[in-house]
Each structure stands twice: as structure tokens, then as C-alpha cells.
N, C-alpha and C positions, 0 to 999 in steps of 0.2 A: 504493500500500500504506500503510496506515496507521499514525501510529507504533505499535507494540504494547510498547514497552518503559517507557514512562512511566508510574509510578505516582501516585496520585495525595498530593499534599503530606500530613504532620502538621502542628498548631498545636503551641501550648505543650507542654513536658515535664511540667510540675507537672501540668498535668488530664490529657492523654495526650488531651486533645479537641480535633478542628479545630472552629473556625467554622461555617466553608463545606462540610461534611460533607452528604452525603445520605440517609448511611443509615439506617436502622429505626432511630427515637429509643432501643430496647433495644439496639440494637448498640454493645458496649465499643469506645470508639475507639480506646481501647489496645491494642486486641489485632488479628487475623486470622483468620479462622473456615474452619478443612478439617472435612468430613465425608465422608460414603461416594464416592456417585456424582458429585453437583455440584460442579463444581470451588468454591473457596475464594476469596475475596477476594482481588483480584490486585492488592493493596499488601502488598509486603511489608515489615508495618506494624513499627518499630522503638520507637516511642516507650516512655517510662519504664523504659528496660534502666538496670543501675549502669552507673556510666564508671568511676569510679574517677580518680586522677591530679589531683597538686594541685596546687595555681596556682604558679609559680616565685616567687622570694621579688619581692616588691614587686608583684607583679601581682593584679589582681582575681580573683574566681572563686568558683564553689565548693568548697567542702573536700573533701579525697577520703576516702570512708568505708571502712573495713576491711571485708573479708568477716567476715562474723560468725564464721564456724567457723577461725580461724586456727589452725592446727596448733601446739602444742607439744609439748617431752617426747620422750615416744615417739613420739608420733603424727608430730610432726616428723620424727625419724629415721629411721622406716619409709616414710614418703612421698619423703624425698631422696632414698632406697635406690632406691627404687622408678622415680624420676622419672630416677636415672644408669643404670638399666637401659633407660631408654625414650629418653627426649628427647636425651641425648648421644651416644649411638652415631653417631649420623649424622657430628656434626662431631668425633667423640674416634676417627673410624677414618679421617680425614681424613690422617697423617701416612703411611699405608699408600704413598697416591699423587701427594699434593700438589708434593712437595718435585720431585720424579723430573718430573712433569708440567711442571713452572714451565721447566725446562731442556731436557728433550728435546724435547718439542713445539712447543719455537720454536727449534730449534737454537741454544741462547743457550751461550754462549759459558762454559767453566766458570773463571771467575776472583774474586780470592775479592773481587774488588770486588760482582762480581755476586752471589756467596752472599753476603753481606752485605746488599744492596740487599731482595732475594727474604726473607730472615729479616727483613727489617724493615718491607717490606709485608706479612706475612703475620702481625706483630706487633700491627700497627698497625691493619690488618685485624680482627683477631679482636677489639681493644680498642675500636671504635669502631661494629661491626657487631653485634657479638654483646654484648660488656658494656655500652654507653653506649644503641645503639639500640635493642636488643627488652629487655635484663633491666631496664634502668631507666626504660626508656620507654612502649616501644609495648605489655608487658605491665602496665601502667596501664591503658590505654586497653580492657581487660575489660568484656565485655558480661555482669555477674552470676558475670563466676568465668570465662566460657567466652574463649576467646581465637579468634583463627586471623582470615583478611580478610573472612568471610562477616560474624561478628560484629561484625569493626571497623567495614564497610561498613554494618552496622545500627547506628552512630553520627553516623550524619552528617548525619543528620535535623535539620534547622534547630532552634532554641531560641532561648528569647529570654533573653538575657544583658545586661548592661551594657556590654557593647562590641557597635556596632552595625557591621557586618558587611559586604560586599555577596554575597548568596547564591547559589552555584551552585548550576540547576537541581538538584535531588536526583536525577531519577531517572538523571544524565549520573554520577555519582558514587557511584552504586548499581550501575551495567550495568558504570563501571569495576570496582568490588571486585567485582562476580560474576566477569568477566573472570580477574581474578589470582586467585580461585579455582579457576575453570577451571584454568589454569594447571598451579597443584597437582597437577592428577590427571597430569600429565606426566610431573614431577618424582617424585611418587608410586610411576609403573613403573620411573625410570633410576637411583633410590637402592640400592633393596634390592639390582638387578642388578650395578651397580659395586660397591657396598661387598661383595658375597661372591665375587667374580670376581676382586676385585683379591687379596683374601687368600687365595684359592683358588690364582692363581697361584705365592704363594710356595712353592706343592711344588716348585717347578721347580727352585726354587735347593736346598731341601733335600733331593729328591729327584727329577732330571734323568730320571729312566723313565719318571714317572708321568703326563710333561707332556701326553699324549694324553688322560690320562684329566681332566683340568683342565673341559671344559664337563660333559660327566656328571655330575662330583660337585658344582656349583655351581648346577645344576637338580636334583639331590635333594635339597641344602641347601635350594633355595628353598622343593624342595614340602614338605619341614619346617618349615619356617618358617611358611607356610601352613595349613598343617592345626593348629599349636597356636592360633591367634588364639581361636579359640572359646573357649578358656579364661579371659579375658580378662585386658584392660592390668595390672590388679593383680596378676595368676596371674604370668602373663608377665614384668612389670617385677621383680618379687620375686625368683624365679628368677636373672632377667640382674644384676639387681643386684651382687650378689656378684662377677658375671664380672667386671662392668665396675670395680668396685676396684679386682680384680686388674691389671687392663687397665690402667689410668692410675695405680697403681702401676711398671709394667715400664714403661709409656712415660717417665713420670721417671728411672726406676734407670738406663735406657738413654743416657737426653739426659744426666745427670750425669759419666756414664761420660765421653762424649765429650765433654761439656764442658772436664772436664778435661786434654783430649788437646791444643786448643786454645782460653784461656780469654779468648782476640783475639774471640771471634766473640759475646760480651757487646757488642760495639760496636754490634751489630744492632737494640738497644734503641733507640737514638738517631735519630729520623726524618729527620735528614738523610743516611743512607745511601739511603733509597727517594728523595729527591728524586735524590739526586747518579744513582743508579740510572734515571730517568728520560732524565736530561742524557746517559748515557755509551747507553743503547741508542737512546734514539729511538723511532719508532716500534714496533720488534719490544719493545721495554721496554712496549709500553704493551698489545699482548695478552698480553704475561706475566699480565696481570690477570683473564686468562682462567683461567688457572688458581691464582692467588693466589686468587684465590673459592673454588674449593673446600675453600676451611679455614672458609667460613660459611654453605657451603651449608644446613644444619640448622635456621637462625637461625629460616626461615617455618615449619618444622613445629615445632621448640620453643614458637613462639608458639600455633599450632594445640594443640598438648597441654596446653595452660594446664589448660583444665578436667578434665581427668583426675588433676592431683597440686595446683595452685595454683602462685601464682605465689612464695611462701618457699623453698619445697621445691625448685624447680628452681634458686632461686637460692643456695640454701645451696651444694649440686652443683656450679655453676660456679664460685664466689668458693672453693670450699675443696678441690676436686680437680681439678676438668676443667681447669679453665685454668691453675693452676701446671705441673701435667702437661702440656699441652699444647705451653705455653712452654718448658719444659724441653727436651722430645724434639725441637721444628724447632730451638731452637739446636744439640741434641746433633748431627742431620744436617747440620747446616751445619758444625761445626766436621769432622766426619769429612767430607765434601767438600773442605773446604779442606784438608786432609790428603794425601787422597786424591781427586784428582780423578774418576778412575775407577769410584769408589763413586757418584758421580750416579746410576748403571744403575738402582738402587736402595737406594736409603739407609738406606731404614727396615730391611731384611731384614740388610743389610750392616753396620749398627750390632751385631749380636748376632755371639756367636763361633758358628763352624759346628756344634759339638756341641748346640746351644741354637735353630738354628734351626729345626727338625723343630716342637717345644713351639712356639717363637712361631708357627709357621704355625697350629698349631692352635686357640692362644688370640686370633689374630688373626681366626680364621676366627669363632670364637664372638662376637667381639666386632660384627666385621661381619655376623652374623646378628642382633646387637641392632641395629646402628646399621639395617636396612632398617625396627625396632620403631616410631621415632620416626614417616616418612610415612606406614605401614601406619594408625596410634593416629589421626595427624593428619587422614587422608582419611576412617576413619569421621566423626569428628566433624563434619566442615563437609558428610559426605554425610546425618547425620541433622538441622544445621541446615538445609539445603538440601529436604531434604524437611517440615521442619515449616514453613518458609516460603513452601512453595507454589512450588519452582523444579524440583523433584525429583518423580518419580511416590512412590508410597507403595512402601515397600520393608520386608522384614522385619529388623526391628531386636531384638536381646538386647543385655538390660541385665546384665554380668556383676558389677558391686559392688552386695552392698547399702547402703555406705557414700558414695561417690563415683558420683553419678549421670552425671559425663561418661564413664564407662567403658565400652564398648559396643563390639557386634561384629555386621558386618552382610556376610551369607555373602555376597550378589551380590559385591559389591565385593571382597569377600576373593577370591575365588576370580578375578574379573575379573582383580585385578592381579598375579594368582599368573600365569596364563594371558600375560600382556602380557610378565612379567618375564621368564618363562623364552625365553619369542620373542626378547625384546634379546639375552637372553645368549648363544644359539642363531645369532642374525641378525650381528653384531658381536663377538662370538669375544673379545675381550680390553679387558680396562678402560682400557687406552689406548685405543683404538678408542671408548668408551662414552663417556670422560671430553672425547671432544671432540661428543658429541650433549648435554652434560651442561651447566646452568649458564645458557642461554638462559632458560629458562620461570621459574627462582626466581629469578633477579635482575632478570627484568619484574613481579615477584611483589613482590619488598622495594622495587620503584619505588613501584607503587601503591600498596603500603602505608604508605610515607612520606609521599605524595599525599595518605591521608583520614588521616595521621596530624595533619597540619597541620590539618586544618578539625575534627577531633575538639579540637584545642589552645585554637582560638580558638572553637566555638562551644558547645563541652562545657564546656572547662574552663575558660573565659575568660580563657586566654593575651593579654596585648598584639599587636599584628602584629610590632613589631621582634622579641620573645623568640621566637616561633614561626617566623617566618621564619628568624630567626639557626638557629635548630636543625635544623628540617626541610631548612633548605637548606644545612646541611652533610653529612646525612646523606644528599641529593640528589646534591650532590659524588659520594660514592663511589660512590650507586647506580648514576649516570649512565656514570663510570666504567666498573665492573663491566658494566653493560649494554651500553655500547658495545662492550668487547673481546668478548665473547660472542656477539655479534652475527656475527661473522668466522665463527665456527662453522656457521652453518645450512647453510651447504653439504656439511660435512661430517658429520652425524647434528643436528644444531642445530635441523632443521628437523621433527624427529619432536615433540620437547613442544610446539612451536606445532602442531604437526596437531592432536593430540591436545587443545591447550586450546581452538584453535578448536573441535571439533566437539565439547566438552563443552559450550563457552557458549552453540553454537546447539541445543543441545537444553536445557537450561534456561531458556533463554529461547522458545524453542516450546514448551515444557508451562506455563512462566507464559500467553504468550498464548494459550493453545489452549484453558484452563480457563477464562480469561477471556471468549474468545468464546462458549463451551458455556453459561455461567452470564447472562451476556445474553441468549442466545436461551433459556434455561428462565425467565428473569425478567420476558419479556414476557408470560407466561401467567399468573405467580404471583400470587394475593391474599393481603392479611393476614392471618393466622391469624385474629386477632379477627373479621372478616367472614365467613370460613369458618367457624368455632361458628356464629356468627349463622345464618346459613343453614341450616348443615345440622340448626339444633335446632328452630327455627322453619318449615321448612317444611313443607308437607302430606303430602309424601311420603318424609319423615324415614327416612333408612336406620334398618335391625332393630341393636340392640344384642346383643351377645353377651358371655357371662361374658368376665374375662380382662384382660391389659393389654397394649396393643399399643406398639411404640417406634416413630417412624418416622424416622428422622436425614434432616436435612437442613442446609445450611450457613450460611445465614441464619436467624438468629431473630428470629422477628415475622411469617418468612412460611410458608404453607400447601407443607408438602412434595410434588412431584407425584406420589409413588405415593401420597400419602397421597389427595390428590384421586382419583387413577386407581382405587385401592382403593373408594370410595365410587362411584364414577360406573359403574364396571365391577360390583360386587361388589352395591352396596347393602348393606354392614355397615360397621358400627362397634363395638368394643371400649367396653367397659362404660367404661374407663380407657385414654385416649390423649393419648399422651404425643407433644412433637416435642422432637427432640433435639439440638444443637447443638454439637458440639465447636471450642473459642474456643483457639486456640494464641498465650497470652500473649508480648509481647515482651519476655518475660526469661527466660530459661534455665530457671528452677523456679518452681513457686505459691510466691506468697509467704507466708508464714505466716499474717496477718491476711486472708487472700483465701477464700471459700470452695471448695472442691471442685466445687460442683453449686448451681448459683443457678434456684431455680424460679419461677414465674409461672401465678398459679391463674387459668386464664380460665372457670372455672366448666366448668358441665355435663358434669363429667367432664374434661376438656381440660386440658393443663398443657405450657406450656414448659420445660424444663430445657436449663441451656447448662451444661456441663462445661469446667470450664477448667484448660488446662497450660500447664507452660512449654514454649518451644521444644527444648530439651532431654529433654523426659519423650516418653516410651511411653504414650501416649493408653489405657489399660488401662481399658475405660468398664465392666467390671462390676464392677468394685473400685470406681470410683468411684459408681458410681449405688448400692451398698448401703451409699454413707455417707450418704442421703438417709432420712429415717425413713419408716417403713412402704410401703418398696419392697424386693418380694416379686419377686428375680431370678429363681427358678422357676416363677412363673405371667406372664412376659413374653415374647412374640414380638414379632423385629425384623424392621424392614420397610427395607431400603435399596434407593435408585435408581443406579440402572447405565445408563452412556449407551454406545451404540454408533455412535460417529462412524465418517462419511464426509465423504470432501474433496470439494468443490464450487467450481464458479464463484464462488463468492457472495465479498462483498468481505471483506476480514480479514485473513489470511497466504499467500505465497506458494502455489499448489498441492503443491511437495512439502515443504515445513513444514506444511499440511495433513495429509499423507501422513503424516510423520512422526510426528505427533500422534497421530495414529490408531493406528497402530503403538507408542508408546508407553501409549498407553492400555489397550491389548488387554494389554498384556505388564505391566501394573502388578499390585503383591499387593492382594488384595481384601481391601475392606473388614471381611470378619469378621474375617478372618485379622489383618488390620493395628490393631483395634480390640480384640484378644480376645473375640469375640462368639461366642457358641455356634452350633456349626453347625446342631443340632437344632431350632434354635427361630428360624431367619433365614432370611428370604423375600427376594428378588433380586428387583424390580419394574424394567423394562426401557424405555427409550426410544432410538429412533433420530432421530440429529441430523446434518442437515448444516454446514459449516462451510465 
């Protein structure tokens, strides 16, 4: 079998041109070209994205540029708002179960050595996970604004810098960040599920009747939860916002309370209780870290959100609520533990007076319906990078801001992980139960992303090897950590987000190679467009021209489309005006302002190439953009696209049922008008059967 995962290298960043390239001399090196039927250019091509992230002091590099549209003012205001409705819920409803998990799930012993120890990892934790590694780090490392491991992964494209390197293969460092992307969609289903299941529970304690009714109401939460997406992240974040004030509001008023009950357990700050904590369990101290993690679980969809508020906005939110609050409410638990030993049961719930707890369940419960906001936002995004890069079939994508173009909402997916979630919550009955399937797939997730973090350092941003190493392999320390204790889990639900990412990455990786094989075998037949004029004008028996203007897309420009051939050879006509169409999906998240829309190529007698070009980020919308081309007339145009209907075959390439698979994905992908906005009245589906 042969390799199918290797893409092939970029050259320099500055031209975004390889050397050794063989493409159509009109082919943008910088970009990746998807259209209707033929599959797209099976690089997925990353060069000339921003990086962002500037050299540590004394080290070479290039200077890291601001996003041009940096929020101020209000604009600021309303996007923090925005971004503590979205991206914090996940780890701001983290104090619901964390505390209570640390202890019962490893029968750890309740001594207030051990609260001590457990509040000081889970300190230390949050300050070197969340604030040192993703807000001041890895959201640098910005592919144009967009964040998450798809686009980190489209960083690691070699460049040539003043520090000479030695370079791993790229596409071993590509198939890894698709992998932790994968991942995601795991983590994706187990978030939403535990965070409204755990808050759902607290009816129990405030109201001990209801507790049968506990999965019902946490699957009709869900399917609410669900059905608003469509409105979108802005709709949405606006709304939660507000909650979520409140939210980390009562989590401080709560932690100060008890702080004050016992103001010993300030000592927690001090890292030498997490070592000493280490010395005094042992091993059972050291899957503690199993569930000290879930106070950062969030960190990878935080990142993933990047381009839906920016990276100020989210950081305003954490340096000036979430993490004061945060900090506040685990010491407040801890000190009511060491109190009260007994209140481990649940701490969070136990921290409020009983008249008061009915309200928290409820604001808890709202809150954990924003915290499932954060992977819901995150998995569109790396599901619409993933299909403009050619890893994904084409799927229907709404762009819900007209302000913030990473905002988007894509119903498959919605509804897929509505469907997933309500099965965990269903299959596994209680967030202890979940929180140990929980924690595996996103801390293999923040591995690899520390992985291309390091080679984003030194070949991006021309880190030295001592300052990057020094870093990335501290931040390795904890992941490795974390991954290991999580590991203990798979036997117990651990092993559903690795199901789950493996059988995402091999279906990504089968529609990468599956188009690639289909565009090889249609490329041994294709001629140049420039040859194909030639012929078809000069010959004797010149197909009949007819009024009108015909499109016919196809994925490479420069060459002859095959319905467009099959059209002539079949038909014997030609349109007065034919056009071939080429949709080029830039590797940067939007056109850049100096870029045009629509770059045409007059091959005479009628004939014209037009290449469209977007970011990875945009909705490919081609009748908007072709009437920004002068004197094209979108009511006298018929489109013409190719439709392949594979079969699996002996033939050499991909496994037979990764063949299968293929085919089966193909059939079930959104068609190109639909995906392109193409009018249906005036678009012709010209058909080829291919084996593979």
C-alpha cells in the first residue's frame, strides 16, 4: 500500500513558491485548489498564513504583527462579554466536579495535608496550563486570527530562517496535528455531556425526589442546547455572557465565604505542598492528576475559539474574572473540607446554605449549558478548516456574523454531537461515571500541540533551540504528566475519545487520499486548456457556437475540464463565452485585502480562465464573487460541474475498505451547487464513473 499521507513539501514563506513544484506554471503555490467534482490538490498547502508571536528577548526572528482589526472600547467589551459566555464555561464549571473527583475517585484519603496538596496542583495547574501555555503562548502561534491544532498544524511548514534547523518530514507533523484534531471530536461529545449532568445532579441534594428525573432533564437540556446553535456564537455568547458574570461572581462570593472559615488553606498557593503531596501518596498521588486536569480541560477549545472573538478579548476574561474567581472558589472548597471532612461528597453544592441551593443548581445548570458553548464553537471551526483543506467532504456551512467571519454553524455536526451526547449521558448515567471516560483524548490533544508548538518556535518565529526547548519542555513536563494518569482510564470509558479520534482521523485521511487518487486518474486524460482552444477553434469540424455563457469548474487551472471536453465531444457545442472556473482556497483564513477576488486569463476566442480565490475560513459564495468581475452577466450563465461516481477496485492505492469508505463518503457529501451557492436552474451535473 502506498504511502497516501505525504504531502508534498513548500519552499520559502516570503514567495509561498517551491522550487521543485510541478504544477500548471498559473497554479498559486500558495494556495490549494477544491472545486465541484474533482477532488483538490492533496497538499494541504499552508504557506504564507500570519504566525504571529515574537522572538523572546535576545533571540533572533521575526517581529510578530498585530491583527489589524484589534478591538477597542466597546468593541472590546462586547467581545470579552461575548468570548466569557463561550470559551470559559468549559473550565469556569470545572469547580462543579473537580474538587469531589480528585478525592473520591482515588479513595484519597481526606487530610488536610492532602487538600492542601490537591489546591495546589490544581493552582499551579490552571497557572501554567491555561495562563503561561495557551493565553500567552500557543494563542501567538495564530494562523490569521484563526487558532485551534488544525491551524497550528498549518504552521509547521519549513521556512527559511537564520537559525538552520534539522527538519522533520512535514507531512509526519501534519498527520500528527490532524490526529489531535481528531481527537477533539471526542472530547467534543464528553464536554457538553458532563458539564450538564454534573449540574443537573445537584437537584439531588436540593431536591432528593426529583433524582429519577436527573437523565431526562439533562437530555432536554442538551436538545436545547442544540437547537439554539443556529443562531450563532455571537447570538449565543451575548446571551451567556451575562450568565456567566453572574456565574464567576457567586463562584468568588462562595470561595471568600469559606475562605474565611479557614484562612490556613492560603498555604495552597505555595508549590511545595503539590510536591510534598507527591512524597506523602505515591503512586495513587500521581492519578490524582487524572482528575486535577479537569480544571484545564477547556485550554484546547479556548484555543480552537480564537477566531471567533480574538485573542484580547479572551484574555481580558481570564486575567480579570475567570481566574480570580476560579482561584477563589477551589481555595473556598478546600478550606470547607478541611473543616468539614464530610463535605468532600460534594463541595461545590455544600459550600452554599441549603435555602440557596435550589438557585445554585439552577445557575449552575445555565452555566454548564454555556461551558458545552466553548467545544460545540470549537469543533465547527476546525470542521470548516478541515473541509477547506481538503481533509473533510464539502458540508453545509452558515456564516452567522456579519462582523467576525470565524462564526459559523454547521447543522451535520450540530446535530451529530447532539445525537453522541445525549447516548453518553443515557449510556453512563452520572458525571462520575463520564469524568472517568473524560481527559484521555484533550491531554493527547495539548501533547501535540506542544509538539508543533516547539517547531512553530524555532522555525516560525526563530526561537534559539535552548529558549524553545526550555519552554516547550516544561510545558511537556505537565502534559506528559497529565497524559500519563489519564491513561489508567481507558479501561474505564477512557477508551470511547480514542475510538472516536481514531475513526475520525481515518476518515480524513481516506477523503484526503481518495481525492487524490480520483484527480490522478482524471489527470491522465486532461490537456491544457491553451491546447484545447487551439483545437477546438482551428479544427475543420469546429463544434456550432451558441448564444450565452457557459461556467464549467474544475480544480486545476490551466487545465481542460472533463465535462467540458465530454460537453464538446458528446454534444458538439460550445457557448459563445466559456469560461473555466477554478476555486483556489488560500492559506490564510480570509483574502487579503490587496488580493483580488476573481483573477482572469483571456485565452482568446471566447475562452477565459477565472480562478476565485478565498480564505480557508470563507464560504466559497462564487456568484457574489464572479459579479465582482466587470461585465459578467450572472443571469445569462449556465454551470457545468463534474460528478465522479466511485467504485472500489483491485487497483493499487488504498486499502479495499478505505476504498469503500471513500465511496461512501463521497455519495453522502453536499453538492457542489449547494456548497458553492450556484443556482439550481441554470446547473448541469456532467457525470463520470471511476474506479479506485
Amino acid at each position: 500500500m502506498p504511502n497516501d499521507a505525504e504531502p508534498a513539501p513548500t519552499g520559502d514563506r516570503g514567495t509561498g513558491r517551491d522550487a521543485t513544484s510541478d504544477e500548471p506554471p498559473d497554479q498559486d503555490p500558495g494556495a490549494r485548489v477544491l472545486t465541484d467534482g474533482a477532488p483538490g490538490d492533496e497538499r494541504p498547502d499552508v504557506d504564507g498564513a500570519s504566525t504571529g508571536g515574537p522572538p523572546p528577548p535576545g533571540a533572533a526572528g521575526p517581529p510578530h504583527h498585530a491583527a489589524p482589526d484589534r478591538p477597542v472600547g466597546k468593541d472590546l467589551a462586547k467581545l470579552t462579554l461575548g468570548a466569557l459566555g463561550i470559551v470559559y464555561g468549559d473550565i469556569g464549571t470545572s469547580p462543579l466536579y473537580a474538587m469531589r473527583e480528585s478525592f473520591e475517585a482515588h479513595d484519597l484519603a481526606v487530610l488536610d495535608a492532602n487538600v492542601l496538596g490537591v489546591l495546589s496542583l490544581i493552582f499551579w495547574s490552571m497557572m501554567l496550563v491555561i495562563t503561561v501555555k495557551y493565553l500567552l503562548f500557543v494563542m501567538r502561534a495564530d494562523n490569521g486570527g484563526e487558532g485551534g491544532i488544525l491551524a497550528l498544524a498549518a504552521l509547521v511548514t519549513p521556512v527559511r530562517t537564520a537559525v538552520r534547523t534539522p527538519r522533520t518530514p512535514r507531512w509526519i507533523l501534519v498527520m500528527v496535528g490532524l490526529f489531535g484534531t481528531a481527537l477533539l471530536y471526542g472530547d467534543g461529545m464528553i464536554t457538553p455531556a458532563i458539564s450538564v449532568l454534573s449540574a443537573v445532579e445537584g437537584l439531588s441534594l436540593a431536591a432528593p425526589s426529583v433524582d429519577r428525573f436527573v437523565i431526562p432533564i439533562a437530555c432536554l437540556i442538551l436538545v436545547g442546547l442544540f437547537s439554539v446553535q443556529s443562531r450563532g456564537t455571537g447570538t449565543v455568547g451575548t446571551f451567556f455572557g451575562p450568565i456567566m458574570v453572574v456565574w464567576f461572581a457567586v463562584l468568588a462570593i462562595l470561595g471568600l465565604i469559606h475562605i474565611g472559615d479557614d484562612p490556613g488553606v492560603l498555604a495552597a498557593l505555595n508549590p511545595t505542598h503539590a510536591v510534598q503531596f507527591f512524597g506523602d501518596n505515591g503512586m495513587r498521588g500521581f492519578l490524582v492528576l487524572g482528575s486535577v486536569f479537569l480544571v484545564v480541560t477547556g485550554g484546547e477549545a479556548l484555543y480552537a475559539d480564537m477566531g471567533h472573538f480574538g485573542r484580547r478579548p479572551i484574555q481580558m476574561g481570564w486575567f480579570f474574572l475567570a481566574l480570580p474567581a476560579l482561584v477563589l472558589n477551589y481555595l473556598g472548597q478546600g478550606a470547607l473540607v478541611m473543616k468539614d471532612h464530610e463535605a468532600v461528597a460534594n463541595p461545590f453544592y455544600l459550600m452554599a446554605p441549603h435555602w440557596a441551593r435550589l438557585g445554585l443548581t439552577l445557575l449552575a445548570t445555565m452555566a454548564t449549558v454555556i461551558a458545552s458553548q466553548a467545544l460545540i464553537s470549537g469543533v465547527f471551526s476546525i470542521t470548516m478548516q478541515a473541509v477547506q483543506l481538503g481533509y473533510s467532504p464539502r458540508l453545509r456551512i452558515q456564516h452567522t456574523s456579519a462582523t467576525q467571519a470565524g462564526q459559523i454553524y454547521i447543522p451535520a455536526v450540530n446535530w451529530a454531537l447532539m445525537a453522541a451526547c445525549i447516548a453518553l449521558v443515557v449510556t453512563f448515567r452520572s458525571s462520575s461515571a463520564l469524568a472517568a471516560a473524560y481527559g484521555v483524548a484533550v491531554t493527547a490533544t495539548m501533547f501535540i500541540t506542544t509538539l508543533l508548538l516547539f517547531v512553530v518556535a524555532r522555525e516560525r518565529w526563530g526561537w534559539s533551540l535552548p529558549v524553545s526547548a526550555g519552554l516547550c519542555g516544561t510545558f511537556l513536563v505537565a502534559d506528559v504528566a497529565f497524559l500519563g494518569a489519564n491513561l489508567f482510564k481507558i479501561p474505564h470509558g477512557g477508551w470511547f475519545p480514542l475510538v472516536v479520534g481514531v475513526a475520525v482521523f481515518v476518515m480524513l485521511t481516506t477523503w484526503r487520499t481518495g481525492r487524490a487518487l480520483v484527480r490522478e486518474q482524471l489527470r491522465a486524460e486532461l490537456i491544457p486548456l491553451g491546447e484545447f482552444v487551439e483545437r477546438v477553434t482551428t479544427s475543420h469540424q469546429a463544434p456550432a457556437r451558441v448564444e450565452g455563457t457557459a461556467v464549467f469548474m474544475y480544480s486545476e487551472p490551466g487545465l481542460t475540464p472533463p465535462a467540458l471536453a465530454t460537453n464538446v465531444r458528446h454534444n458538439r457545442v460550445l457557448h459563445e463565452r466559456t469560461i473555466v472556473l477554478s476555486v483556489v482556497t488560500l492559506s490564510v483564513p480570509r483574502l487579503p485585502p490587496d488580493r483580488e477576488r476573481v483573477d482572469v486569463t483571456d485565452f482568446g476566442s471566447g475562452f477565459c480562465q477565472f480562478r476565485a480565490n478565498f480564505g480557508f475560513m470563507e464560504k466559497p459564495e462564487l456568484p457574489a464573487a464572479l459579479q465582482t468581475v466587470e461585465g459578467f452577466d450572472l443571469e445569462r450563465v449556465t454551470f457545468f460541474l463534474g460528478s465522479e461516481m466511485v467504485t472500489a477496485s483491485n487497483r493499487s492505492g488504498m486499502a479495499r475498505w478505505r476504498e469503500k469508505l471513500f465511496a461512501l463518503m463521497l455519495r453522502n457529501a453536499s453538492g457542489a451547487a449547494n456548497f458553492f451557492d450556484l443556482p439550481y436552474d441554470r446547473t448541469v451535473v456532467v457525470g463520470v464513473r471511476l474506479d479506485i
